[in-house]
Steps between C-alpha positions, in 0.01 A plus 500: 500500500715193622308279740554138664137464514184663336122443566353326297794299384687382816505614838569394869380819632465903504794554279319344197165660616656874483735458151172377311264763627747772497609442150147417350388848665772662327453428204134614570627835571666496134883348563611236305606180728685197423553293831742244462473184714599116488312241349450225798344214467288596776414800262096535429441643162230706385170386243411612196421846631905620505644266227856377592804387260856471464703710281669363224820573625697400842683738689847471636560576793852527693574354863892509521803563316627206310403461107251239604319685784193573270163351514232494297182601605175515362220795548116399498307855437172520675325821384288673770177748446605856586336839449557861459758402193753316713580148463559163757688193381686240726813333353522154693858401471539149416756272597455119618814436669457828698123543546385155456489435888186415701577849689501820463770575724573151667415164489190380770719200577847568343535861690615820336663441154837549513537659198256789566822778422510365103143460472419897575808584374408357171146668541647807525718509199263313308232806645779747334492357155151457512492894501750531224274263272194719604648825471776480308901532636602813725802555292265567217269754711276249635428271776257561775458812668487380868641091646257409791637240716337331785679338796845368470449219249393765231830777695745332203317718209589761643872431579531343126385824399748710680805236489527303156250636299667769370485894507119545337363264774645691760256830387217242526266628842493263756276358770534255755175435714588305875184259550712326821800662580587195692592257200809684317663310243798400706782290328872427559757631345601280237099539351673837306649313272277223482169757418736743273488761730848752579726440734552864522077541633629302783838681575324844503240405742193515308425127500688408847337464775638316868744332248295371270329603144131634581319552175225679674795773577594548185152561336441798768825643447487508132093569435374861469217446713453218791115428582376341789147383512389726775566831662493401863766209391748722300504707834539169681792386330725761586525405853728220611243244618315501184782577212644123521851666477408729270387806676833683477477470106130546462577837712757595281330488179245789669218597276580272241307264697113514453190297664222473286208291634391153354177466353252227382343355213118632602407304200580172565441509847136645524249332691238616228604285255752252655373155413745305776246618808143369545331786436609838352408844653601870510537772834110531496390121530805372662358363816247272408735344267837480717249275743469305199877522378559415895280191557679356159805555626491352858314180308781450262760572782327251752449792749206493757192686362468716778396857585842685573721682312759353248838591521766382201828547311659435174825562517866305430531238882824727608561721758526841353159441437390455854400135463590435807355773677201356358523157614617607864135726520351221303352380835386777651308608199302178529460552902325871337274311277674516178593238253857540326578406130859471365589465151888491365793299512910557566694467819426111593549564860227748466300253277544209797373780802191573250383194484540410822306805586194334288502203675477655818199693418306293228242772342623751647823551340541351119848512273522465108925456438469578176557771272138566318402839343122379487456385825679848631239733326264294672630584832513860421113446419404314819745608773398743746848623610780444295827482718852584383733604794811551276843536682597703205255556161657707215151543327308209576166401252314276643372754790385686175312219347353449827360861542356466104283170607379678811733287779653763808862470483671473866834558378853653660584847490791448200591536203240544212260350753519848682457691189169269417333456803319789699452416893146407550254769706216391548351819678576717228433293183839517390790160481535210229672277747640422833846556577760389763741649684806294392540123394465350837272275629376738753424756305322229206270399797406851589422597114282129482319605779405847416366300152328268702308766644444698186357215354201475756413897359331376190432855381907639541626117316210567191610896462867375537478212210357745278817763596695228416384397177450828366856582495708521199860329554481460067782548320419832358641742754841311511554414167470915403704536818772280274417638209639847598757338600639355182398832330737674736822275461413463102531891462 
């Protein structure tokens, strides 16, 4: 597997989440995994428990055409726990001039690096001979059986692999997994030369797009299988308004095209046992000690301690999350007797209308602008209604860690966060969650208010928490799902 990000190590959102619990359940299920990722300096390394060290010897690893266009990289193996005879290692690819940024992707102050086409180009290639040191050379009957790439920065394994690697790589099964179909890898023409990639790719069609190389292109015209993270978004992206130009191609490609839903990492995030909320709890004793979770959480956030229901979101400040559908309700939830809590950071325009939001209603409405893992399990813990009105949502996880720490998601009918979220009915004992009709602020309003009122029916909100947490959005199910998969294309 060839990742820009991977939980535990580095991360800016659900891309990282999904690559580390995906390929730790895996290797669970008895496959061996080597994810291959970059060592950043914002990189977090593991303890004692999963031992971590760098091989003896560097790896080359080719961006370009020229005698000099090789770099050396260096690997730092962490080995993971894994059961049922399979195997999990990470290989952090190491590299100061490359991956010795304050970012991940971009600089907080500086912007996006400008150099983001060599850096994931050089992952890639340095991801391929990563598998040849594991595994031994294709040309000599080994290599891996199947390349997993995620999202476009990952898409050049896979066009290596096809292109310049030879005629061995070419029998090597592919993947390519869209996280965000939106972000595609798109470069000028003169990056061919420049990243070592033929001219003839380009001329054909399989890399050009409106004019201009499109990695993410190539990786779904040259994998075996294309993944998307849900099967309500795989459908979605075949229509013009959600395929961001690529409906026509995703169309074409027919069954070779394949939604398989996201899970979670149940383990980490279990309110039994997670240490980041005030007090721990399972489905059975959950109310007493969300209060408590609750009352901790509107102290720390400066909210009013008030009777009323709680309404939050963690999410990236931008609109395809529905921030701003948020913020333009934000009022009339307080009018209902709520209090609103908004944690995340991104669009500053969106960051400027937040806060000015807060100061309109002091303790009613409260903002963290921060990124902060701990403080987000804590609002799964203590919110009442968890609110993500996506515009668009290819799986979406946090509406799933909200459901396993007993918060109601009130979520947009899209994406994954169709596939997760059952409407709520109260009458029949049935529903996780509320969902609106369409990301509007009209229709936001109406789902709010039919929460507001289901929060008053203490007995429907206790049944429904304990609906919600007694779900299971694990791994398992999809990682078998992928399993069969790569058992298919290997035979």
């Amino acid at each position: 597997m060839i990742s820009s990000e991977v939980e535990p190590f580095a991360r800016t959102g659900g891309l990282g989440d999904v690559v580390g619990g995906l390929s730790l359940a895996l290797a669970q299920l008895g496959a061996d995994v080597v994810v291959v990722t970059p060592l950043y300096r914002v990189t977090k390394l593991p303890g004692v428990s999963s031992p971590a060290s760098f091989w003896h010897e560097p790896l080359t690893a080719r961006v370009g055409w020229g005698p000099s266009d090789v770099r050396q990289v260096g690997v730092l193996e962490v080995r993971g726990k894994a059961g049922a005879g399979g195997s999990h290692r990470v290989c952090l690819i190491a590299n100061d001039e490359l991956f010795g940024n304050r970012g991940i992707y971009d600089d907080p102050v500086g912007g996006t690096y400008n150099d983001n086409d060599v850096r994931f180009v050089t992952l890639s290639r340095a991801a391929l001979a990563v598998a040849e040191r594991v595994w031994g050379s294709p040309e000599d009957g080994g290599g891996p059986d199947i390349i997993h790439a995620h999202d476009w920065h990952a898409a050049p394994a896979i066009i290596s692999a096809q292109t310049t690697m030879g005629e061995a790589w070419k029998s090597i099964a592919s993947v390519f997994t869209i996280h965000n179909l939106a972000f595609q890898g798109v470069l000028g023409f003169g990056a061919l030369d420049r990243l070592q990639i033929p001219r003839a790719a380009f001329y054909d069609g399989t890399l050009a797009h409106e004019g201009n190389v499109n990695l993410m292109k190539g990786a779904l015209l040259f994998s075996d299988r294309v993944t998307t993270v849900s099967p309500t978004y795989a459908r979605e992206i075949l229509s013009r308004q959600e395929g961001w130009g690529f409906d026509g191609i995703l169309r074409s490609i027919g069954p070779k095209l394949v939604g398989i839903l996201n899970g979670i990492d149940a383990e980490s995030f279990d309110p039994r046992t997670d240490q980041a909320i005030t007090r721990q709890y399972g489905p059975d004793d959950a109310v007493s000690a969300r209060q408590a979770c609750k009352d901790a959480l509107v102290a720390e956030t400066g909210l009013d301690a008030a009777e009323g229901p709680l309404f939050a979101s963690v999410a990236r400040l931008t609109e395809q999350k529905g921030v701003d559908l948020i913020l333009e309700i934000a009022p009339a939830l307080v009018e209902g007797g709520a209090r609103l809590l908004v944690v995340g950071e991104g669009d500053r325009r969106l960051e400027g209308w937040l806060r000015d939001v807060c100061a309109r209603f002091p303790g009613r409405i409260a903002s963290r602008i921060t990124f902060d893992p701990p403080l987000a399990r804590r609002v799964y813990s203590g919110a009442d209604f968890f609110l993500m009105p996506s515009r668009y949502e290819p799986c979406g996880l946090t509406q799933m860690y909200a459901m396993r720490y007993g918060a109601i998601p009130l979520v947009t009918g899209v994406g994954g966060l169709f596939d997760t979220v059952t409407r709520m009915d109260a009458a029949h004992g049935v529903g996780t969650g509320f969902v609106a009709a369409a990301p509007t602020m009209t229709d936001l309003l109406l789902a709010c208010e039919d929460a507001l009122t289901f929060y008053r029916d203490t007995g429907s909100r206790i049944s429904a928490i304990h609906r919600a947490m007694s779900r299971d959005d694990s791994w398992k199910a999809s990682a078998a799902t992928y399993l069969r998969l790569f058992d298919a294309l290997v035979a």
